[in-house]
C-alpha positions in Angstrom: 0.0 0.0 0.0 1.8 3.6 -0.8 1.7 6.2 1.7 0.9 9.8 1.2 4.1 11.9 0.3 5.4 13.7 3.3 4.7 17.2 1.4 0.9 16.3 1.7 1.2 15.3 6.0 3.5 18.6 6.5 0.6 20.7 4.4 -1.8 19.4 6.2 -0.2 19.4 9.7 -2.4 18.7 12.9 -5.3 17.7 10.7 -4.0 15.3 8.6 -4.9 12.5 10.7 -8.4 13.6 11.1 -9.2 13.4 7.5 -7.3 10.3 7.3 -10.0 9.2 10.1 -12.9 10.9 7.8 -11.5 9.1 4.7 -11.8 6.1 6.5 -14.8 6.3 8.1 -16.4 6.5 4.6 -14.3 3.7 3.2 -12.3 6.4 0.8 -14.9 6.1 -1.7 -13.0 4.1 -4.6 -10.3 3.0 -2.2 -7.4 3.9 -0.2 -5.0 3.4 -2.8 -6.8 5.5 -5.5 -7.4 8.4 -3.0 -3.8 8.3 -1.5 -2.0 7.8 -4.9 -4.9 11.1 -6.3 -2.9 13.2 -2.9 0.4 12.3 -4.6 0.1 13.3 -8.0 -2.0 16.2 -6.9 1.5 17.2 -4.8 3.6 16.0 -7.8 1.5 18.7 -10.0 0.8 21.4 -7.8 4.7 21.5 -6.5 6.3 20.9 -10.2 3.3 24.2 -12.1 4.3 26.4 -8.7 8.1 26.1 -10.2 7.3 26.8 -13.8 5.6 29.7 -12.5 2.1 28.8 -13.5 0.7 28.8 -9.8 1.5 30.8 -6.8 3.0 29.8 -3.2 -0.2 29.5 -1.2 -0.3 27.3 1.8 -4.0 27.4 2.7 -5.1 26.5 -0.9 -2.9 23.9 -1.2 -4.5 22.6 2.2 -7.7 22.5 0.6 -6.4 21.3 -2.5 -4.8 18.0 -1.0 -8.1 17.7 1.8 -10.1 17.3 -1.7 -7.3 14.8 -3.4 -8.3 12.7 -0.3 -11.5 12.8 0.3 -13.1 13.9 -3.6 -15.0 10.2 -3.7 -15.7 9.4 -0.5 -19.5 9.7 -1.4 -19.4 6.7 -4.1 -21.6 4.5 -1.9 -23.8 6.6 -0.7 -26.0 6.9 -4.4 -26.9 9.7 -6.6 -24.2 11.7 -8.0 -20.8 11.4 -5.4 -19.2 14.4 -6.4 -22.4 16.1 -5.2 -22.3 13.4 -2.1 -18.8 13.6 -1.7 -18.5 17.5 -1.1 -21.2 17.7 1.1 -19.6 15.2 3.3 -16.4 17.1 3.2 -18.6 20.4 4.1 -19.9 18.6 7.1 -16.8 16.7 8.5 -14.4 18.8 7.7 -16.4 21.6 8.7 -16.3 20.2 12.5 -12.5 20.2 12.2 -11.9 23.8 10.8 -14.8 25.4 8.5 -12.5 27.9 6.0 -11.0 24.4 5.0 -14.4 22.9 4.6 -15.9 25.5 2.3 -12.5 25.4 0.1 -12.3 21.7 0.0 -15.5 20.9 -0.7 -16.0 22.7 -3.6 -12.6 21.7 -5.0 -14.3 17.8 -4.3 -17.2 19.2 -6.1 -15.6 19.9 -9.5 -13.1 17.3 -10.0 -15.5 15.6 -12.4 -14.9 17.4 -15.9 -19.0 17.1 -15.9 -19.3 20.7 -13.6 -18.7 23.4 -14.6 -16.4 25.6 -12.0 -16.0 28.6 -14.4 -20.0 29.5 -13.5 -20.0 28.5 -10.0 -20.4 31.4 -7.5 -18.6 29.9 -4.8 -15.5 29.7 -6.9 -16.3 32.9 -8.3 -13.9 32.9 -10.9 -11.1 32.7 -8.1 -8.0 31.8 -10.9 -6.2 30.1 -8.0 -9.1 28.1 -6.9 -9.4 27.2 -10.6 -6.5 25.5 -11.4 -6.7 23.9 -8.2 -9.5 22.2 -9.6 -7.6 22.2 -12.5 -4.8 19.9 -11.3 -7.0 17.6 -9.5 -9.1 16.6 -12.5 -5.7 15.9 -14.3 -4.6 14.1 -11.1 -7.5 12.0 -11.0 -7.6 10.9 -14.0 -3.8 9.6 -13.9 -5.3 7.0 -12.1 -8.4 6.0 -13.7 -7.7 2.6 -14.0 -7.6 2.2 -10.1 -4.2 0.3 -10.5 -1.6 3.4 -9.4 0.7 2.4 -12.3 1.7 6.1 -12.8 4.4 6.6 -10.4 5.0 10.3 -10.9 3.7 13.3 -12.9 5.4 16.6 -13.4 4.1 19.8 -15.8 7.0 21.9 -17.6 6.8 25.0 -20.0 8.8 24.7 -22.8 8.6 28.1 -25.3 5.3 27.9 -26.3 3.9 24.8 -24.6 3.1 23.4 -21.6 4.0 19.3 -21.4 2.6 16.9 -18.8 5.3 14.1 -17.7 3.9 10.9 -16.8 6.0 8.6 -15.3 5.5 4.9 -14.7 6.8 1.5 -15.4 8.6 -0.2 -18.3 5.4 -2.5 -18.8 2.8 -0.5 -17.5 -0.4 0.0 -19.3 -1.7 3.3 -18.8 -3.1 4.0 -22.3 -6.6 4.5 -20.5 -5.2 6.7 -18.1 -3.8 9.1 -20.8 -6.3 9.4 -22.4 -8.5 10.4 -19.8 -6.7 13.0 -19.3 -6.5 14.3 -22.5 -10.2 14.7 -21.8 -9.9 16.3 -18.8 -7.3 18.7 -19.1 -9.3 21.4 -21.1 -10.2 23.7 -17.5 -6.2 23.7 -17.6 -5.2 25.0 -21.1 -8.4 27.7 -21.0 -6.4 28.9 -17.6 -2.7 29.3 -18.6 -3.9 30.2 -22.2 -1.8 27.7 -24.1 -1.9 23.9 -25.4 -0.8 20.5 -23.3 0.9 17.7 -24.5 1.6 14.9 -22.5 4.8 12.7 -22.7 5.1 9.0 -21.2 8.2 8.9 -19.3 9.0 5.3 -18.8 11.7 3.8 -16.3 12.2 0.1 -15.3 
């Protein structure tokens, strides 16, 4: 089982382990592994577009981002539509631990379906930060749509005109259906930073 990278625990700080306990609580949705490797490559994004430039240092968004990573499908078996289930769980739990981190959280959960649309919701507002949050958490969940974790690592970097997605995984590893999810999901992204992405397997034995 992988572990959630230490930049996600130190983000988090005295309430990681209470959404660890909320993730549990509900099962983590798809499972523990999805919503633990999601954290990662949420971390691996987020940390890699903040040194390109394309994001800014921002501790509390970033707080909420990786609460949502965790907890975006924990209302899967609950019925009806879970990212509608999901974020108002997170509204309620997490709202018990600390509330500003609820209301952030919880509508990054809401929108990591490519089905929303975040550009017309109020409570987003248009926020450019909270956007590519969302942003990077779509691309992040659909590296793993297969359930499997086979991508190891991902990483975004500008080059001139364009903006490239590594994805990094194993000599064998099939994650044709992982890219390609993503190629349907990272249209929020390129409207944002205003230019194309490509995306580049990186394999490694």
């Amino acid at each position: 089982m992988m572990e959630v990278p230490t930049e996600v625990i130190k983000v988090l700080g005295d309430q990681y382990e209470k959404i660890v306990e909320i993730g549990e609580k509900y099962e983590w949705g798809r499972g523990k592994g999805h919503a633990f490797k999601v954290a990662q490559l949420t971390s691996d994004l987020w940390t890699s577009a903040e040194k390109e430039g394309l994001v800014r240092d921002d501790v509390n968004l970033r707080k909420a981002l990786y609460t949502a990573a965790l907890l975006h499908d924990i209302g899967i078996k609950r019925g009806g539509e879970h990212h509608e289930v999901s974020a108002e769980i997170i509204k309620k739990e997490v709202g018990n631990i600390e509330p500003n981190l609820a209301d952030r959280s919880s509508v990054i959960a809401y929108h990591h379906r490519s089905k929303t649309n975040p550009m017309e919701d109020i409570r987003v507002n248009r926020d450019r930060d909270m956007l590519l949050a969302i942003a990077l958490l779509r691309i992040a969940d659909a590296l793993d749509y297969q359930l499997d974790q086979r991508v190891r690592h991902a990483a975004i970097t500008v080059r001139e005109d364009k903006v490239v997605i590594e994805v990094h995984c194993g000599l064998n590893d099939y994650i044709s259906f992982d890219i390609e999810r993503v190629r349907k999901k990272k249209s929020l992204l390129e409207q944002l930073i205003g230019r194309g992405i490509e995306i580049e397997e990186r394999r490694q034995s």
